[in-house]
C-alpha positions as CSV (number, residue, x, y, z in Angstrom):
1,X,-10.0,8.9,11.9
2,X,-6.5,7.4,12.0
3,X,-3.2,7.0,10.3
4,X,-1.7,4.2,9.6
5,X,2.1,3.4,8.3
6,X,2.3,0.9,5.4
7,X,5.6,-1.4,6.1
8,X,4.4,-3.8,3.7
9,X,2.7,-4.7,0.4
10,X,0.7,-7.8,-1.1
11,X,0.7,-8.0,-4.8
12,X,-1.4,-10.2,-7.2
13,X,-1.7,-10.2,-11.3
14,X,-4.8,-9.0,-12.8
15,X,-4.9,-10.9,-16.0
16,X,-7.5,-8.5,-18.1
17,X,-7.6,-6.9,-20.1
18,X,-3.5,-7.8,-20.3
19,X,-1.5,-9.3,-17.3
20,X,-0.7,-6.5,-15.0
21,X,-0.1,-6.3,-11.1
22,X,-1.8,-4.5,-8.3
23,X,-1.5,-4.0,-5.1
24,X,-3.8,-6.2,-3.2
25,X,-3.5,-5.5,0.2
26,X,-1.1,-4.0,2.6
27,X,0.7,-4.0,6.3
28,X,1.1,-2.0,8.9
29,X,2.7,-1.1,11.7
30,X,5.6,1.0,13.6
31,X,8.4,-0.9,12.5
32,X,10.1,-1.1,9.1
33,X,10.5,-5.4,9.6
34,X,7.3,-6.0,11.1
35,X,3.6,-5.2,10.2
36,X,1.2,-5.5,13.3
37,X,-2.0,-5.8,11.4
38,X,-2.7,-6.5,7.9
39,X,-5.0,-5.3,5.4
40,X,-6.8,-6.4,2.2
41,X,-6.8,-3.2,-0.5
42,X,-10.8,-3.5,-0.1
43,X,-10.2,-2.4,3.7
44,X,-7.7,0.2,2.9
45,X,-9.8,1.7,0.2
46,X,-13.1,1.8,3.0
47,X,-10.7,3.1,5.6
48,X,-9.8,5.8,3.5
49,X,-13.4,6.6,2.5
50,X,-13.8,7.0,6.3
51,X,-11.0,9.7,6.6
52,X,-8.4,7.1,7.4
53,X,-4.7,8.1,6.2
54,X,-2.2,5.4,4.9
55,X,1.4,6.7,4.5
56,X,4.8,5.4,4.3
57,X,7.7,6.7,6.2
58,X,11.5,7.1,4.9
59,X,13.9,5.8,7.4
60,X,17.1,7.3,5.0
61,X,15.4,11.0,4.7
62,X,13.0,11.4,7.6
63,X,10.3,12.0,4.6
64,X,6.6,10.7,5.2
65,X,4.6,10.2,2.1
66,X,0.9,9.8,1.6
67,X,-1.0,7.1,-0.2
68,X,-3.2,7.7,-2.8
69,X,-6.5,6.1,-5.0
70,X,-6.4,6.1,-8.3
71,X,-7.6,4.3,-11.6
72,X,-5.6,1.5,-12.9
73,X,-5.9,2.8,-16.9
74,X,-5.4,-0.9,-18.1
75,X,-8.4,-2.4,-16.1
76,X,-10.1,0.8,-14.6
77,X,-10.0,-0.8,-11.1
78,X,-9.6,1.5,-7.9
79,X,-5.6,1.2,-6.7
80,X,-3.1,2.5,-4.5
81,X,0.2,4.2,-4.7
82,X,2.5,6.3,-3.3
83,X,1.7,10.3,-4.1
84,X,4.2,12.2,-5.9
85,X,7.9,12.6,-4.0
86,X,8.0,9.4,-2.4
87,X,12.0,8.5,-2.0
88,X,13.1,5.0,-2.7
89,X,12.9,3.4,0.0
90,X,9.2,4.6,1.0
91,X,7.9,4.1,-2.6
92,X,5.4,1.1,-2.3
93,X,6.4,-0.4,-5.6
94,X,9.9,-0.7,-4.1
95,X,8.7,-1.9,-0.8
96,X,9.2,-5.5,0.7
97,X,6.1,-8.4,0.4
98,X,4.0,-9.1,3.4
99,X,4.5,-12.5,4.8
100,X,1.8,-12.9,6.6
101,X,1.1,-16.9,8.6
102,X,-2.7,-17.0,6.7
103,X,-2.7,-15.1,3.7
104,X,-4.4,-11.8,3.2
């Protein structure tokens, strides 16, 4: 099992049943600017069924906070977000798109 720190986030529009947006994949690495290895949400969600732990990390407080699954209760697709008592700046709606050089 590892942990991995989310620096980045992909997001795409799901169209039905309305047009909403998801997180579609994710970076990460050790550094804030820089993701070392990108991830489509698919991988995420497997590596957390494996035990895997995705977090993001607070540069202003120090405060780590978890990610989490749930069900998107416009499409009832399996997601991500930040749990509960994330602080702006480690909050993955807030955080900065992946660039990657091929898309994810």
């Amino acid at each position: 099992m590892a942990s991995w720190r989310v620096v980045c986030v992909k997001r795409g529009t799901i169209k039905h049943p309305k047009p909403h947006s998801h997180i579609t994949g994710v970076g990460t690495g050790d550094r804030a600017d820089w993701a070392d290895m990108r991830w489509t949400l698919r991988e995420v969600l497997a590596a957390m069924e494996e035990g895997d732990t995705f977090y993001t990390w607070s540069e202003a407080t120090g405060r780590i906070t978890p990610i989490e699954t749930y069900e998107c209760p416009q499409c009832g697709s399996t997601c991500i977000r930040s749990s509960e008592g994330s602080a702006p700046d480690n909050n993955l709606d807030a955080m900065r798109n992946c660039i990657f050089e091929k898309e994810i």
